[in-house]
C-alpha positions as CSV (number, residue, x, y, z in Angstrom):
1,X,10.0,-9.0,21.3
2,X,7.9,-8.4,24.2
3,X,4.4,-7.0,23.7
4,X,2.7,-4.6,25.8
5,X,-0.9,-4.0,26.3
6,X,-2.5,-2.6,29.5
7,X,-5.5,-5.0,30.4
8,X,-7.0,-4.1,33.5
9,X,-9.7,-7.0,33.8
10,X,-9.3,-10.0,36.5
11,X,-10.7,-13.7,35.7
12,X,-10.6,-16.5,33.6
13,X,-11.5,-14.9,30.3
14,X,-8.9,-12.4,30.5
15,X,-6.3,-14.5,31.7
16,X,-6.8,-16.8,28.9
17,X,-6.3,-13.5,26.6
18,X,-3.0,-12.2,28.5
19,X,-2.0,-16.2,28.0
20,X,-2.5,-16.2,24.4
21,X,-0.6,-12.6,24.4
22,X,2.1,-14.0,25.8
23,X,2.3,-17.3,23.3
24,X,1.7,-15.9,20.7
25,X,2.9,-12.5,20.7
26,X,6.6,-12.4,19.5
27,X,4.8,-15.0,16.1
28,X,2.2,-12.7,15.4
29,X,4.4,-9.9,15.6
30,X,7.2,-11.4,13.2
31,X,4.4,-12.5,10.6
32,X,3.6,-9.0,10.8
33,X,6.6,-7.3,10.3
34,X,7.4,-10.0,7.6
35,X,4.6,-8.4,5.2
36,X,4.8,-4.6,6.2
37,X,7.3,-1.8,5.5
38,X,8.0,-0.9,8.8
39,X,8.4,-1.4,12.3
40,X,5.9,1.0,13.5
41,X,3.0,-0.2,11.0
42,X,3.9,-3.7,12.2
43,X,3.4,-2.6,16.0
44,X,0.5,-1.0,15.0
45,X,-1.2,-3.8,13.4
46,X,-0.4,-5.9,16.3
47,X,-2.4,-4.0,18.6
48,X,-5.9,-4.1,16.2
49,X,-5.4,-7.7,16.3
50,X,-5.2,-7.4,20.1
51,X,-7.9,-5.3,20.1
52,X,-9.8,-7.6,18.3
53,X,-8.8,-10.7,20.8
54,X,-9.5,-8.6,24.2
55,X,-13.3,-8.2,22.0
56,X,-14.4,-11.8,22.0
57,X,-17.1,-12.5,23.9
58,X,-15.5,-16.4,24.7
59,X,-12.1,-17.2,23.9
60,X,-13.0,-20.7,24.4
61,X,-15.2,-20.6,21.0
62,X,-12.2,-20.0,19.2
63,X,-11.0,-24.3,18.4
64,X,-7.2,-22.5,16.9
65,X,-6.7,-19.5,19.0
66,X,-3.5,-19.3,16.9
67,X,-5.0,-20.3,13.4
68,X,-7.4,-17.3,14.1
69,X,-4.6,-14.7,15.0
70,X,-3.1,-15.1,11.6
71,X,-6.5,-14.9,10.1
72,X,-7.0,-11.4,11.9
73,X,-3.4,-10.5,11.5
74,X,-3.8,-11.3,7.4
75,X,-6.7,-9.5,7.7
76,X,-5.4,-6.3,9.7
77,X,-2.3,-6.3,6.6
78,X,-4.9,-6.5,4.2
79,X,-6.5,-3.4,5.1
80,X,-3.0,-1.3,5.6
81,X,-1.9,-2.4,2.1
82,X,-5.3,-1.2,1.1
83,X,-4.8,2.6,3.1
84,X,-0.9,2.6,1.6
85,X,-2.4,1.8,-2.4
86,X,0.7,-0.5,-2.2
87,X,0.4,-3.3,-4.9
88,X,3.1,-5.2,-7.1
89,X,2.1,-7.7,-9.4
90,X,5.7,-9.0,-9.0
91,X,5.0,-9.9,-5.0
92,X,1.3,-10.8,-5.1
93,X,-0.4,-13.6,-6.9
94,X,-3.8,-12.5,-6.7
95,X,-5.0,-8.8,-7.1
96,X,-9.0,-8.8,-5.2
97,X,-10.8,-6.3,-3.9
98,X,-10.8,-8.2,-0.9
99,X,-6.9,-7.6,-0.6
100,X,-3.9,-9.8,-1.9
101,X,-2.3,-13.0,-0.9
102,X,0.6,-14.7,-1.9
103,X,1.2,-18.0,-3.6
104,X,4.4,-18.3,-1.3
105,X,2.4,-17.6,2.0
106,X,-0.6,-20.8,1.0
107,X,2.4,-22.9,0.5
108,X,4.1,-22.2,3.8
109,X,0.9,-22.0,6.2
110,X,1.6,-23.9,8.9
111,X,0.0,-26.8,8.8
112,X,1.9,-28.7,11.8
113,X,-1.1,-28.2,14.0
114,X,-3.9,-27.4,12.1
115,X,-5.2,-30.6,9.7
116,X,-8.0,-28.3,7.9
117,X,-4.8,-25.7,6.5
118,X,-2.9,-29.2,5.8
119,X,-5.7,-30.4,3.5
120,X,-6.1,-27.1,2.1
121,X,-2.7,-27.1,1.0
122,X,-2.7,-30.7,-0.4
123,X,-6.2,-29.2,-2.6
124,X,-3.9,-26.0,-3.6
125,X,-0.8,-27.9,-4.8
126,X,-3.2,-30.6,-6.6
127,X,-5.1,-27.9,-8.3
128,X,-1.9,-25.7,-8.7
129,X,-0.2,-28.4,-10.7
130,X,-3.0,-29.0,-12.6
131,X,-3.4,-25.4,-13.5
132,X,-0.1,-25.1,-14.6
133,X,-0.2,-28.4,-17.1
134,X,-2.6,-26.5,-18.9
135,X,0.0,-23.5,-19.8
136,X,2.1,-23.7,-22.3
137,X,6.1,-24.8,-21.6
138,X,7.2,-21.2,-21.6
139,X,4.6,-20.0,-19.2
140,X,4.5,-22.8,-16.9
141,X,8.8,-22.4,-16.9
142,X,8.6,-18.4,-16.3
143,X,6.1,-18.6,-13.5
144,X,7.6,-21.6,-11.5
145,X,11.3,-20.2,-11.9
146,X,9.6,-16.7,-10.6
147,X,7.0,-17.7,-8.3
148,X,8.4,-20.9,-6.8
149,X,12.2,-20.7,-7.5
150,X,12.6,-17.2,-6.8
151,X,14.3,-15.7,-10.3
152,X,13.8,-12.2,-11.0
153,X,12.2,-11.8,-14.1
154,X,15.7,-10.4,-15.4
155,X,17.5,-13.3,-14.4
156,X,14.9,-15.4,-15.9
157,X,15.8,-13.2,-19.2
158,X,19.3,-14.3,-18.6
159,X,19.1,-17.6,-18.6
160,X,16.8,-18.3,-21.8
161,X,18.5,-15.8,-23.6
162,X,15.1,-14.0,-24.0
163,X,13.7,-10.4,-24.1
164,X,12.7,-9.4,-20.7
165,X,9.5,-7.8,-22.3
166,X,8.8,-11.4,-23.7
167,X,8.9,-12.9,-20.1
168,X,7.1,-10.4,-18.4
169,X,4.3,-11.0,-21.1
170,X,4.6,-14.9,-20.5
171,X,4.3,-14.2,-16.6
172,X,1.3,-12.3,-17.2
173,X,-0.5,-14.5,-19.4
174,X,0.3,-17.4,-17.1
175,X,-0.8,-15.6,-13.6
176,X,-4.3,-14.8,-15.8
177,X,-4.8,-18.3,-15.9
178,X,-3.9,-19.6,-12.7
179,X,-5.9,-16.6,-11.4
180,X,-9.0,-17.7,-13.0
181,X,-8.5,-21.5,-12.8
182,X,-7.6,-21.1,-9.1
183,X,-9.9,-18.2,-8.1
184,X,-12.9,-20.6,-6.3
185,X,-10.1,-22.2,-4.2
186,X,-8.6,-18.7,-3.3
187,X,-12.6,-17.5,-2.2
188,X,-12.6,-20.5,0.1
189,X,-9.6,-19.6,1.8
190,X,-11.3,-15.9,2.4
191,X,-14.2,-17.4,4.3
């Protein structure tokens, strides 16, 4: 995908910005359209985050350019889902004021260039783990096979041979607790 903005500046700043455009445009753009309903809010997203980049004062400030696009892209998503009213407990493990971030997306930042996310991640799964230990076997089972393994909830139903009202409860009891037990961690990774 090839982005398009109009930058009519000349220098060293600027080219720096229509650099970083071009490297990370199509990535931005398909994390984007990953966590939005459609193309159009996707494209439109992009451009506040280019917005935002052609605002800095000194690119050169910025030590991961591309670390800090995903934090304005996460951001700029945040505040659609919050004009849309479009939550689901099912998709989202957290429910803040501050917007909504899955489990799925901590354990799959990328990490390969960026040691700070890496040890972030290594303190998520450690407390994550811990967390879980603390629920009871058929919590802990219903979240992981939901949350990590991907089961519906129905499925999940399926294969215990359980009421699908019973699982939904156990779900809910067990993202309470990993919500409160986790809920420092999850502030740090806000600011």
């Amino acid at each position: 995908m090839k982005t398009s903005i109009s930058l009519q500046m000349t220098g060293e700043p600027e080219n720096k910005i229509v650099e970083t455009i071009k490297n990370y445009g199509t990535k931005i753009f398909g994390f984007i359209r990953s966590k939005v309903n459609n193309t159009e809010d996707a494209k439109d997203i992009l451009q506040e985050v280019w917005f935002q980049l052609s605002r800095l004062t000194n690119i050169d400030d910025i030590e991961n350019i591309g670390g800090w696009l995903y934090y304005v892209a996460k951001n700029k998503i945040t505040d659609n889902y919050r004009k849309q009213k479009h939550e689901s407990l099912d998709n989202y493990f957290w429910e803040t004021e501050d917007g909504e971030f899955s489990i799925k997306e901590i354990l799959l930042l990328d990490d390969s260039k960026n040691p700070e996310i890496g040890l972030f991640k290594e303190i998520f799964w450690e407390k994550l783990i811990t967390a879980l230990n603390e629920l009871p076997e058929n919590q802990r089972q219903v979240f992981i096979l939901n949350e990590i393994e991907d089961l519906t909830l129905q499925e999940i139903a399926d294969k215990t041979n359980t009421n699908i009202k019973t699982i939904i409860s156990r779900k809910g009891y067990a993202i309470k607790h990993l919500r409160k037990k986790l809920n420092d961690l999850y502030q740090e990774l806000l600011n």
